[in-house]
Each structure stands twice: as C-alpha cells, then as structure tokens.
C-alpha positions as a printed Julia matrix, in Angstrom:
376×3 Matrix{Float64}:
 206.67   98.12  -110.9
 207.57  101.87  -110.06
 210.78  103.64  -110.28
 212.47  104.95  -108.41
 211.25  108.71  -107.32
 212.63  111.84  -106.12
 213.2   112.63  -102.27
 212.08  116.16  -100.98
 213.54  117.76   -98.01
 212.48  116.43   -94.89
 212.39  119.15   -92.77
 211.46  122.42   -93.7
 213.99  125.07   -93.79
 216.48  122.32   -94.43
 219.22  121.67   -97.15
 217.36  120.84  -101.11
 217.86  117.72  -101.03
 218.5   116.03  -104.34
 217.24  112.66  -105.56
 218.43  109.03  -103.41
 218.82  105.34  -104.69
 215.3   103.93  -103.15
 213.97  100.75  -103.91
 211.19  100.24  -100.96
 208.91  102.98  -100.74
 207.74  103.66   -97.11
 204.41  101.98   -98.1
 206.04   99.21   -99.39
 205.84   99.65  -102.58
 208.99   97.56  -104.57
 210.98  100.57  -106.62
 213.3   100.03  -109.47
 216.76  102.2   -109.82
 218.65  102.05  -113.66
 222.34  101.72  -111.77
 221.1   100.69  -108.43
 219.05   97.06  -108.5
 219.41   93.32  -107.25
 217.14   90.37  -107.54
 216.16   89.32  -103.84
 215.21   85.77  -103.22
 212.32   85.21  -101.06
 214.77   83.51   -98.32
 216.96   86.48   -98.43
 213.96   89.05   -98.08
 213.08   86.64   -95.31
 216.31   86.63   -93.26
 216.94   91.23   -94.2
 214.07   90.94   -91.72
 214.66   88.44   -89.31
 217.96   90.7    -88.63
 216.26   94.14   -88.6
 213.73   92.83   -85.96
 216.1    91.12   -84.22
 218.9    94.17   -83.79
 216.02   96.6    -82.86
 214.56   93.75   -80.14
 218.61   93.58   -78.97
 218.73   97.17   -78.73
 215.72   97.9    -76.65
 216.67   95.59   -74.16
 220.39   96.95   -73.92
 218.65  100.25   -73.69
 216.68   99.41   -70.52
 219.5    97.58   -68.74
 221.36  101.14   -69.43
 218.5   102.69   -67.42
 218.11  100.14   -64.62
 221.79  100.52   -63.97
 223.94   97.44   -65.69
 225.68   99.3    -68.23
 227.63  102.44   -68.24
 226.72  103.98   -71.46
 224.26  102.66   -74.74
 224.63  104.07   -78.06
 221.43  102.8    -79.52
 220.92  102.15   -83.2
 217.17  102.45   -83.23
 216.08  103.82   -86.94
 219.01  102.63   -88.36
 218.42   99.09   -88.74
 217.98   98.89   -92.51
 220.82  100.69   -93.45
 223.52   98.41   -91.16
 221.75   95.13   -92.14
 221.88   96.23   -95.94
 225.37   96.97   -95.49
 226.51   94.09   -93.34
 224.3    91.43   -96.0
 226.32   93.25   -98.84
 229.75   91.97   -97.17
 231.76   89.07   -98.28
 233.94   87.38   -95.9
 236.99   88.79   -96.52
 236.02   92.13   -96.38
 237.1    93.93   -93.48
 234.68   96.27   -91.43
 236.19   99.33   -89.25
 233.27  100.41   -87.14
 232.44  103.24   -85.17
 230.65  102.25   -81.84
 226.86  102.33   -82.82
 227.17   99.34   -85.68
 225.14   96.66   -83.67
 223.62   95.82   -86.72
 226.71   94.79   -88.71
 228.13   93.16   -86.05
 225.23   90.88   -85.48
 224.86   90.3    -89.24
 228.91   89.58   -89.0
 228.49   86.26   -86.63
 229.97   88.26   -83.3
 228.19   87.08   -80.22
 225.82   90.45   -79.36
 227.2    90.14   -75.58
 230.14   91.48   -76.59
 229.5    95.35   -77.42
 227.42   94.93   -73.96
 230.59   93.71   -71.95
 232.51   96.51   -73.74
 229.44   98.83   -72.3
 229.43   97.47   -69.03
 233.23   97.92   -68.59
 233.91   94.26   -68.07
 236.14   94.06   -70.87
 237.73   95.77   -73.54
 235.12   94.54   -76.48
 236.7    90.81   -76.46
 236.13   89.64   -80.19
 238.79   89.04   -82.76
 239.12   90.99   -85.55
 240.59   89.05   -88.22
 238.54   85.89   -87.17
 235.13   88.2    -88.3
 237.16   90.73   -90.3
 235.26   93.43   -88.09
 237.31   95.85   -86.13
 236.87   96.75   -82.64
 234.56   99.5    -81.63
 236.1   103.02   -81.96
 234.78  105.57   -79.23
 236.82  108.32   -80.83
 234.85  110.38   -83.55
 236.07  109.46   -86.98
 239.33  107.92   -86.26
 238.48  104.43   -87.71
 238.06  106.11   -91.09
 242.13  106.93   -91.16
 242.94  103.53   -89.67
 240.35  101.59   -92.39
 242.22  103.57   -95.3
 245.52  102.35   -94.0
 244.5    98.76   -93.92
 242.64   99.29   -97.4
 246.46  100.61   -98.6
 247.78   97.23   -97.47
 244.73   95.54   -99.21
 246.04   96.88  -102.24
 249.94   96.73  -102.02
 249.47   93.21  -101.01
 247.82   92.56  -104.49
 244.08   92.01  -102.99
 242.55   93.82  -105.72
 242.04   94.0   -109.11
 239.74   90.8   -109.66
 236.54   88.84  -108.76
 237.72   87.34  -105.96
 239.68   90.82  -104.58
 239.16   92.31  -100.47
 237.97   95.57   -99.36
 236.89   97.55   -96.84
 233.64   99.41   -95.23
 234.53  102.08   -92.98
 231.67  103.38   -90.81
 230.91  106.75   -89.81
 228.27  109.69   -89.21
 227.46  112.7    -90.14
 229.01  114.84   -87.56
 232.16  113.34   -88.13
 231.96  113.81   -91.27
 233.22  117.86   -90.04
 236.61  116.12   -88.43
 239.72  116.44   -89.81
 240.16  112.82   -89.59
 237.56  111.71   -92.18
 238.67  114.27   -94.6
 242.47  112.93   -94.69
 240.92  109.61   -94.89
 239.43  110.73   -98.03
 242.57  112.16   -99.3
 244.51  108.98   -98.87
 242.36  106.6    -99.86
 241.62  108.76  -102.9
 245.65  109.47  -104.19
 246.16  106.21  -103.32
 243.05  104.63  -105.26
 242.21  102.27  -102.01
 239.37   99.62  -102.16
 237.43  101.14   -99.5
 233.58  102.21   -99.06
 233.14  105.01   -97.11
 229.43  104.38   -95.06
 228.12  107.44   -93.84
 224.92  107.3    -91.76
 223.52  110.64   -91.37
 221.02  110.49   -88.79
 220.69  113.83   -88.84
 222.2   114.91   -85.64
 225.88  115.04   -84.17
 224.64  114.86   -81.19
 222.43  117.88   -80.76
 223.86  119.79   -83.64
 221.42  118.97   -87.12
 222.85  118.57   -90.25
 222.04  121.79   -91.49
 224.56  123.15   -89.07
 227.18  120.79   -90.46
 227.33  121.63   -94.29
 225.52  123.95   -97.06
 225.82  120.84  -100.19
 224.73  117.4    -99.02
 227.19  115.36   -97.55
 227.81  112.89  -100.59
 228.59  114.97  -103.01
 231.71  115.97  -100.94
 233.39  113.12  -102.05
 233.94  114.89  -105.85
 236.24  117.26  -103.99
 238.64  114.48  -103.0
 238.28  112.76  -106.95
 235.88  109.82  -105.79
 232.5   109.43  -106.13
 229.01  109.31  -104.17
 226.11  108.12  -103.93
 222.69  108.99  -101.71
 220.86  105.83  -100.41
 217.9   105.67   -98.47
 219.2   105.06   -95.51
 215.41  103.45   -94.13
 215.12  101.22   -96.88
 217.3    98.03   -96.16
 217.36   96.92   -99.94
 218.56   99.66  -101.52
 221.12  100.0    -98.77
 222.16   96.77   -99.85
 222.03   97.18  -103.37
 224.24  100.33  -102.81
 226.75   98.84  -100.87
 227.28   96.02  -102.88
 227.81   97.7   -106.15
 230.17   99.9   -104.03
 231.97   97.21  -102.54
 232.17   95.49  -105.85
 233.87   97.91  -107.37
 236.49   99.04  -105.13
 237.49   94.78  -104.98
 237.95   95.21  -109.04
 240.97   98.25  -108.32
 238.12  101.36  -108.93
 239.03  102.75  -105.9
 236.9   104.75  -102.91
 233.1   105.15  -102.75
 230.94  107.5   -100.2
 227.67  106.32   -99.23
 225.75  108.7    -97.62
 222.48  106.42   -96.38
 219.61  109.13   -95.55
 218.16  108.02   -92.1
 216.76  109.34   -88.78
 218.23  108.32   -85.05
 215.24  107.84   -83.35
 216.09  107.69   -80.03
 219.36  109.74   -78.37
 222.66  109.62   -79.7
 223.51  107.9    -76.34
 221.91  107.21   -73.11
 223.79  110.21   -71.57
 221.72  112.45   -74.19
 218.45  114.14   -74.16
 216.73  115.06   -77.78
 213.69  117.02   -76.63
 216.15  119.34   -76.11
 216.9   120.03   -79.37
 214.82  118.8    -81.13
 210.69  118.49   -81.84
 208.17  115.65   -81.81
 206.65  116.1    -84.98
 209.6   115.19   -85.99
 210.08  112.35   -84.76
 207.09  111.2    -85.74
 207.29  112.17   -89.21
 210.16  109.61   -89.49
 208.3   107.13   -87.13
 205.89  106.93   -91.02
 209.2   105.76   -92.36
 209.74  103.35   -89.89
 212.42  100.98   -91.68
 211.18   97.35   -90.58
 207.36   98.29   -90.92
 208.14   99.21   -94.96
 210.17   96.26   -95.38
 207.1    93.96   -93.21
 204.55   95.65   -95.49
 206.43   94.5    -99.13
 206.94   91.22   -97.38
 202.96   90.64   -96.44
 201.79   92.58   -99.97
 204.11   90.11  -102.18
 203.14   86.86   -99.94
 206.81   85.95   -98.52
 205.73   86.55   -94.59
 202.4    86.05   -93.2
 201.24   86.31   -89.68
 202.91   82.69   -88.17
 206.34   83.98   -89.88
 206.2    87.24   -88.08
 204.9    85.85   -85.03
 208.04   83.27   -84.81
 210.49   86.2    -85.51
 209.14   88.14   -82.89
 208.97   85.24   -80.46
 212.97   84.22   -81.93
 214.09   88.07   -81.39
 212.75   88.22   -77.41
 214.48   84.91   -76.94
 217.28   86.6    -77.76
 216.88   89.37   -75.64
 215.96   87.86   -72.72
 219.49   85.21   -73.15
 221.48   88.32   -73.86
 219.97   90.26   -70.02
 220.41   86.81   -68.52
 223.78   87.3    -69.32
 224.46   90.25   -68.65
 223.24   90.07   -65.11
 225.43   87.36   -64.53
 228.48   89.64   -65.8
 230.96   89.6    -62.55
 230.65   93.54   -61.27
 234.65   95.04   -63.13
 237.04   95.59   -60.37
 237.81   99.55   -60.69
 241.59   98.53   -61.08
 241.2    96.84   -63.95
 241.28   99.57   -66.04
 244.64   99.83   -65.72
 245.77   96.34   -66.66
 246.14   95.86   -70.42
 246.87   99.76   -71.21
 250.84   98.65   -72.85
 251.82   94.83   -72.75
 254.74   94.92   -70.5
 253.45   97.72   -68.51
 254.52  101.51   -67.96
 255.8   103.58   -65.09
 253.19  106.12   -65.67
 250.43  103.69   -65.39
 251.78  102.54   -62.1
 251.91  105.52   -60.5
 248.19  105.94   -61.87
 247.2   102.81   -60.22
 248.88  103.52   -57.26
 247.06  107.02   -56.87
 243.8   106.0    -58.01
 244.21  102.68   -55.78
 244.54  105.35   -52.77
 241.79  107.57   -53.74
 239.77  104.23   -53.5
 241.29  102.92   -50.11
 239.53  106.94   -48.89
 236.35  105.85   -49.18
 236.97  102.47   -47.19
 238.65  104.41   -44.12
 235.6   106.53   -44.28
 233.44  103.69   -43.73
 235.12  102.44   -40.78
C-alpha cells in the first residue's frame, strides 16, 4: 500500500499549501498515514457510500424544488459529502453536534428525518427536531455563532464530569472558512482553549465565503491558527471520506479522554453556490470547477470500492435506485407541505409573548390586509 503523499496548491497563485492526512487518493488508491489510520470493514466501506450517494441524491432534489419555487432558500452541500459523512460516522451517541446550516450530511448520518432542514427551508417551521433526542443542534443561520454556543455546552460537558475516560462526551462544532474571520469563532477558540473543553472544531473550507476565496481570508492556512490559541490542528482531505473519518475520530477521542480542543480544517471544494440566492461564475472560473470535479469525493471512494471487490455493479445499481427513492418520498412531501401562513412568523418568537411583537403583527397584519383591498 502507499503512503500517504504531499498536497500541492490547488490553484495557482494560491496559499503553499503544506501536507494533509489523506488516505483515498482521487484514483482510489488506499493511502496509509503514521498518526492518522483505521481498519474499515467491508460493511462500513459499504454503508460511507450508501450515505455519500444518498446526501448528494437528497441535495439535488432540494436544489430543484428551490428553483421550481417550494423552498425559500437551499444551502447545498454538493462536494462536501465525504467530509460530513466521515465526520458524522466518527460520532458516538452522546456526542453532541452544533451545526451551521449546510450539515445535511451529518444530520442524515445522525437519524433526523431529511424533511426537516426542508420544512425549516420552506418556512413551515422552525427546523422541528429535538436536540437532545439526536444530540444535534438546530441549524444556525448566523455565521459562526454555534461555535461560542458548542464551547459553552462543551464547558458543561466538562464541569459535569463527562470527561476524562473511555466512555466520556464531546462535542463537534461545525463551521467554514469564512467564518473562520468572525470574531465569534476566535473567542470560541479562546474559551474552549483556557478552559481545556472536549470539543472538535470542524472547519470545512470550501474555499469560498461566499464569493470571497480563501486567499482573501488569511496568509498561513487556516489550521495552523489553532497554535495561536494553545490547541492543535490538523489538515484532512476534506474529499476523501475516510480520512475525514479517521481524523475526526482520533480528534473526538481525545478531547472525551480530558485533552482538550482540536481544529480540523477538511480541504474541500463547494461545487455548486454557497446558496441558491448566489451566482459563482461570477467570481469564479470553470476550470476550476472542473479541476475539483477530478476529485469528485463519491467517484474516489466508488473506484477503491470496485478495485478492492466490496461493490460491484448490482450494489451500486441498488444504492442508486435506494437514494432516488428517497428523493422522490422527500418532494412528495414536500409538495404536500401546507403553504406557511405569513403570520406565523410571529408566533413562537418569546413563550408568553411580547408587546413589541404585537405591535409587529399588528402592522405587518395591515400591510397584508393592503394588498386584499387592492384586489377588491
């Protein structure tokens, strides 16, 4: 077997970009890291990519009912598959997850029904799944906040006595790279660091905040940022979903045995726009693109699979067939999502209500009543 090799810059004119923990080469070639390296069963190889091909197959089709008019808003995940199924696989139960709002992937690999980030999209409800019941937080639209709140609840993890042994709790905060530049994320790391919590800090650079590339963001590469705060990092490969695993794990491992904060920066690409309000040939070219496209993370992980004889052709057939079954029961359902009333909104804001939102209702409830008088 191979080891593990050194990763170039990917674009030119870019940051040097130092070595990353890879242990699928975009050919498919099985790599072996010294720190970095887990024994996969065949069944486990198996399911990594009945979830990547199922996620990206979700994702399209919440994509097009974005452009034909049933959701509001998609942030699509497509390109970073591997890197949330590696990290959701690594999880134990108890672990908590704080996610921003693009972590399909981890949520689907956490047992939550996949409707419900599309009923939080379509404005039907405000997300709807427990927390505690699949230790995964609810989706957080503002840009690096979750970090601060996943570093309080990590504190707690600790005072509480949740650490220190085999059996201890952590927590995976998600984030990208652009907010990797607000304030929030860097007081994150200064708590969580003086305070030695069990949290992982997951940082998906995709290469873009927004339309601003990552070269624009920061002049050292965004894990070694963590050795300013007294924690340390780690590069991953952000396309390859078993080193992304392998990462995570160790990471997660160690902050459950009282070692305190990790950043994981995982190396990947958003392929498509950072939401469906955005445009990328804007900023952005299509060699590009398509140099990543080579990198593709389910067609490395479906070329190991075929190479070492643990998926043929009827295996990927049937998880193809399984994954549009589950797209076409998740647009059934959204179509039959009841149309939100535009009041709504205003319903749960405090628990026993608030002056202020009442006169907010009352206005907006006018401004709506306008449009009826100019019908008639």
């Amino acid at each position: 077997m191979a080891m593990a090799h050194t990763a170039g810059a990917d674009r030119p004119g870019g940051l040097d970009e130092p070595d990353f923990v890879q242990l699928l080469s975009p050919e498919g070639e099985r790599l072996h890291h010294p720190d970095y390296d887990v024994d996969f069963s065949d069944e486990q190889l198996r399911q990594m990519y009945r979830d990547v091909t199922a996620v990206r197959r979700l994702d399209t089709e919440a994509s097009a009912l974005q452009r034909q008019g049933e959701l509001a808003i998609w942030a699509s995940l497509l390109g970073q598959e591997a890197a949330q199924v590696g990290a959701g696989h690594a999880l134990r139960p108890r672990d908590m997850v704080f996610p921003t709002y693009r972590e399909h992937a981890v949520l689907y690999c956490r047992g939550i029904d996949p409707i419900k980030p599309l009923s939080l999209f379509r404005g039907a409800d405000q997300g709807g799944w427990d927390p505690d019941e699949h230790r995964f937080n609810m989706y957080t639209i503002v840009i690096g906040a979750q970090t601060l709140h996943a570093t309080g609840y990590a504190m707690g993890i600790a005072k509480d006595g949740k650490v220190g042994n085999g059996d201890g709790e952590a927590v995976l905060a998600f984030f990208g790279d652009g907010a990797s530049s607000q304030g929030d994320v860097n007081e994150a790391f200064v708590w969580a660091s003086v305070f030695h919590a069990p949290i992982v800090f997951f940082c998906q650079n995709n290469q873009y905040a927004i339309s601003a590339p990552i070269e624009r963001q920061t002049r050292v590469p965004l894990y070694r940022r963590s050795a300013g705060f007294g924690f340390p990092g780690v590069r991953v490969d952000g396309n390859d979903v078993l080193a992304s695993y392998a990462v995570t794990k160790t990471a997660l491992d160690q902050a459950r045995l009282g070692q305190g904060p990790t950043l994981i920066e995982a190396y990947t690409y958003r392929m498509g726009a950072h939401t469906s309000s955005d445009d990328p040939t804007r900023y952005r070219i299509a060699s590009e693109v398509e140099s990543w496209q080579a990198k593709d993370p389910i067609l490395r992980l479906r070329r190991y699979l075929t190479a070492e004889g643990i998926g043929d052709d009827a295996f990927f057939a049937e998880v193809e067939a399984q994954a549009t079954r589950e797209a076409m029961q998740l647009r059934e359902r959204v179509l039959a999502m009841p149309d939100p009333e535009p009041l709504s909104i205003f319903d749960h804001v405090y628990p026993d209500g608030s002056p202020l939102v009442d006169a907010e209702r009352d206005q907006y409830a006018r401004y709506l009543a306008g449009f009826a008088e100019e019908v008639a």
